[in-house]
C-alpha positions in Angstrom: 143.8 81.1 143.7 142.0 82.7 140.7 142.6 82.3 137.2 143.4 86.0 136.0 144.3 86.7 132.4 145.0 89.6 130.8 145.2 90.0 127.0 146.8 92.2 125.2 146.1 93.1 121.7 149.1 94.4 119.8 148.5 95.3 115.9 151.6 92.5 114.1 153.4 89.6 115.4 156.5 91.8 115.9 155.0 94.1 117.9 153.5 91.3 120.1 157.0 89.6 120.4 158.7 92.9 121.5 156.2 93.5 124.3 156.3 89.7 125.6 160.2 90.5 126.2 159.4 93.8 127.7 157.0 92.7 129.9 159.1 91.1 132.4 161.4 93.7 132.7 159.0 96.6 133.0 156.5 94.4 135.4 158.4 91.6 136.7 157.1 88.6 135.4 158.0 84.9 135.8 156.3 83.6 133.4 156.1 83.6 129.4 153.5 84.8 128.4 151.6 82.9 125.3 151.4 84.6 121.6 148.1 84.0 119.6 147.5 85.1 116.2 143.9 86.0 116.1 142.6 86.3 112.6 140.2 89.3 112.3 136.7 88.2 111.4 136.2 87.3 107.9 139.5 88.1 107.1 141.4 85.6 104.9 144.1 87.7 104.6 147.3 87.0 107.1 148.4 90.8 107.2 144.7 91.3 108.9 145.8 89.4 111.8 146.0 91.2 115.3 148.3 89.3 117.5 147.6 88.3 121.3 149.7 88.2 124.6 147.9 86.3 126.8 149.2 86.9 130.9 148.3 84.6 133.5 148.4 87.1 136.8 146.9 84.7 139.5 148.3 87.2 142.3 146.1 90.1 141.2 149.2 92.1 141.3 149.1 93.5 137.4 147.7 96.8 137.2 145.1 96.6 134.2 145.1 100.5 133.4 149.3 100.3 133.3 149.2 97.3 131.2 147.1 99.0 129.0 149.4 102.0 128.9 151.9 99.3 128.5 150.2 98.1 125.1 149.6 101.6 123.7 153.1 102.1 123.7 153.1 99.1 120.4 149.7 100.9 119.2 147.6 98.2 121.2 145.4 97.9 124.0 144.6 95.8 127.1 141.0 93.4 126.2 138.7 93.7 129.0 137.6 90.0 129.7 
């Protein structure tokens, strides 16, 4: 079993919450997926902060170009690891 992980990098913690909810429904997940804030570099500021949705997808069965459609759809994008 491999360790897959896709991140998605949505612009404010809203817009990260909003897609964790969505993205069982549109891809059929079991599991929760985990919300990081990730300060930008440098940045003090808290309204600099991109927010993360980390996905564990140990089957393979997430398509990475439809999870960064997915992401677009907050303004995001899908981090290549």
């Amino acid at each position: 079993m491999s360790d897959v992980r896709h991140v998605l990098v949505l612009p404010d913690r809203e817009a990260a919450e909003d897609a964790a909810e969505a993205l069982a429904e549109r891809f059929g997940t079991d599991e929760e997926p985990r919300l990081l804030r990730d300060a930008l570099a440098g940045e003090d500021d808290a309204e600099d902060a991109q927010w993360l949705v980390v996905l564990r997808d140990e089957d393979g069965r997430l398509d990475p170009a439809e999870l960064d459609a997915f992401a677009g759809e907050w303004d995001g994008w899908r981090e290549e690891p």
